[in-house]
N, C-alpha and C positions, 0 to 999 in steps of 0.2 A: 331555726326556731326563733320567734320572737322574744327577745327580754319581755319581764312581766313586767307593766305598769311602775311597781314600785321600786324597779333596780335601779341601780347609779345614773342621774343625768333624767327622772322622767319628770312627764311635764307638772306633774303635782307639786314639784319643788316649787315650781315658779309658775303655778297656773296664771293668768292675767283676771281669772274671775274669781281668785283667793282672794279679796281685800280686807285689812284690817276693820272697814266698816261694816264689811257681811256678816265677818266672824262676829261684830259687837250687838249686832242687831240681833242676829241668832240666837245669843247669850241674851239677852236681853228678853227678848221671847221667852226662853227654857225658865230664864227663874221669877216671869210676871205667870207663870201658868203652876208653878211649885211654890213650896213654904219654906226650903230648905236655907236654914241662918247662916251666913257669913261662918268662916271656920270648921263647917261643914265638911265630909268627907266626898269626896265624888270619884266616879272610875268613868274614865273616860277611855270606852270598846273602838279600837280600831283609832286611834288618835295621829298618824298621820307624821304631820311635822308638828305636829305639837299646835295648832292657831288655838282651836277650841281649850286646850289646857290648861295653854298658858295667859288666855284671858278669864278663864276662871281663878286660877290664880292673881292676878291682877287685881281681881276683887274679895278678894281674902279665901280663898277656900284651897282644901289642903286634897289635891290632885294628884290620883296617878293614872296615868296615859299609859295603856298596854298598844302591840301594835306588830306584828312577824317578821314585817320588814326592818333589816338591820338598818339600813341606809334611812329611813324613813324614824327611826329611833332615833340614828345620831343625829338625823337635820335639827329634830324636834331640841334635843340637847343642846344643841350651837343656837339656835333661836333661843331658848330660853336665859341663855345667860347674857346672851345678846342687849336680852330685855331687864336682866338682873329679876326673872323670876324663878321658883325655884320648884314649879312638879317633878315630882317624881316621874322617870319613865321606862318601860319596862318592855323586852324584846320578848315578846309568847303570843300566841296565836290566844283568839277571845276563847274558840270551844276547847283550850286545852288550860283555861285561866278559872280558878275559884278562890275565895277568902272567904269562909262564912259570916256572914251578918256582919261587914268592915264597913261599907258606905252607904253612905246617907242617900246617894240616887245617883247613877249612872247613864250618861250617855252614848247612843250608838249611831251617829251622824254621818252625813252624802256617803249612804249608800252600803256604808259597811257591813249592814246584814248579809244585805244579798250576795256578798266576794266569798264567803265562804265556799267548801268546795262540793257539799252538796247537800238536799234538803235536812237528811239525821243530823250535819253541823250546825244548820240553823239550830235546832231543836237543841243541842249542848250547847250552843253559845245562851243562849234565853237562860236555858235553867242553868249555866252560872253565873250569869249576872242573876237572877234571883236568889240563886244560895248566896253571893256575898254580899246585898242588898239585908241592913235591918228589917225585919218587920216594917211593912209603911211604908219603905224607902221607894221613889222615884227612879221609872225608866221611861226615857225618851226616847225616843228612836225616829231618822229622817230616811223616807227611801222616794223612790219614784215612784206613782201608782202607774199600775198594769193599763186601766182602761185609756188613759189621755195619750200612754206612751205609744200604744198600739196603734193608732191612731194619728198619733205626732211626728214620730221620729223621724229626727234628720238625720239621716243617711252620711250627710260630709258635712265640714264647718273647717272656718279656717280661723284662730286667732292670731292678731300679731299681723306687722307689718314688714313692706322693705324685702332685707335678707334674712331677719328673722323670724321663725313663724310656726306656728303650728298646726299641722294640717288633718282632723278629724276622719276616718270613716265607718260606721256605721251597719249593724247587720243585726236582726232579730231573726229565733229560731222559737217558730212560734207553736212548737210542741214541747221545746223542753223548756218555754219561757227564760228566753236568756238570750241578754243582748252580748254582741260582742262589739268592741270598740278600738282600732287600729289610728296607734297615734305617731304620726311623724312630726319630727323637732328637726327643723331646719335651720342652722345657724353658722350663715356664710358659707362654707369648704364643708360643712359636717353635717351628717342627715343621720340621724339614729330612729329608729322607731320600736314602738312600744304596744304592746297587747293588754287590755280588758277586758273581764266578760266578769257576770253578776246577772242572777236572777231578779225579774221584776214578779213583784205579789199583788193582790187585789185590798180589798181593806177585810175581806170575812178572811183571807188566807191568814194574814198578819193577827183579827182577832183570836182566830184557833191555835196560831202559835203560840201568842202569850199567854190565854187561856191556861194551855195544856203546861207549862214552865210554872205556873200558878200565881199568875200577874192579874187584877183585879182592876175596880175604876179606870175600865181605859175612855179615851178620848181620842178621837182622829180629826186634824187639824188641814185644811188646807195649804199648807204653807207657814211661813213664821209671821204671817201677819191676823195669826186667829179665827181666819173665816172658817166657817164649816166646810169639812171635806165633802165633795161632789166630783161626780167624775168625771167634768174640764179639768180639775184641778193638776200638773202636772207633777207637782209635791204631797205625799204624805209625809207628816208629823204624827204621831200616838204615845199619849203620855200615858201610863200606868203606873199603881202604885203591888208591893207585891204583898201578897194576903199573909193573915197571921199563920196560914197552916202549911 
């Protein structure tokens, strides 16, 4: 059996399309599209190694990064002091995470919805970042849209050069909508490889979920550069705010 994605040594630690200037732009996007002030509370769903948390911190705001993977917690932790910032971070799976009405607006960025392990988790993950979302508060959320990927997907990829590398491949199961993703990390003498799989959604799928979690004003984005979503578009963004009821 394949290690998952987020065990010791995957290539998320060190993907080569993480860059400190994707994460700034992304942020940068999320709060030119929100109102939320500096010192603000934010929950950042599936946070990873911590990029997105600890550049929100960076900019004053008081962050805690939930995330299941233990390994994927600590990195987050050894980066942030790294950086001398100081998110909180939290080892729990998002559909098994609530605080009621604690943050100001919550993020759930590349991809994070869809890893859950199956549609009723999406639906518990949504409605607890709405229960511990104030009144008003902001949800983002980035995933892949359904129609471009259908259409798009590449099969293999390779990043990295030389002796080290990373070797992509590729498989959509286009009844249960869900890609799977087979990653080999090849470095010198050592070749470890790695499993992903995540559902892809449309944009009426995604408004019926937030909908129904009780998420209001939404907006679907093309990507982090604001165009309207159409379906070339190979990124969804949807901002929502969550209603008073």
């Amino acid at each position: 059996m394949k290690p998952n994605f987020f065990d010791q040594g995957s290539p998320y630690l060190h993907h080569p399309l993480l860059t400190p200037e994707r994460t700034a732009k992304e942020i940068d996007f999320i709060l030119s599209i929100t109102d939320i002030n500096s010192g603000g509370r934010i929950l950042d769903m599936g946070c990873g190694d911590g990029r997105h948390s600890i550049e929100l911190a960076r900019r004053g705001f008081n962050v805690l990064g939930i995330d299941p993977s233990e390994v994927m917690i600590a990195a987050a932790r050894v980066r942030a002091a790294g950086e001398r910032m100081k998110p909180e971070f939290l080892q729990m799976k998002g559909e098994d995470f609530q605080r009621v009405d604690e943050f100001d607006a919550s993020i759930c960025l590349f991809t994070t919805l869809g890893q859950v392990d199956d549609q009723e988790d999406n639906h518990r993950l949504l409605f607890n970042v709405a229960q511990s979302l104030r009144p008003g508060g902001y949800f983002i959320a980035e995933l892949p849209q359904r129609e471009w990927l259908e259409s798009n997907l590449k099969t293999s990829e390779r990043f990295g050069e030389g002796e080290t590398y990373t070797e992509v491949e590729r498989s959509y199961n286009q009844k249960l909508k869900l890609v799977t993703e087979v990653f080999t990390q090849v470095s010198y003498n050592n070749q470890r490889t790695y499993l992903l799989r995540y559902r892809i959604f449309n944009q009426t799928e995604i408004k019926k979920l937030l909908e129904i979690a009780g998420f209001i004003d939404l907006d679907f984005y093309g990507g982090y550069e604001g165009i309207p979503l159409v379906e070339d578009c190979p990124t969804m963004v949807v901002s929502a705010r969550k209603g008073s009821q």
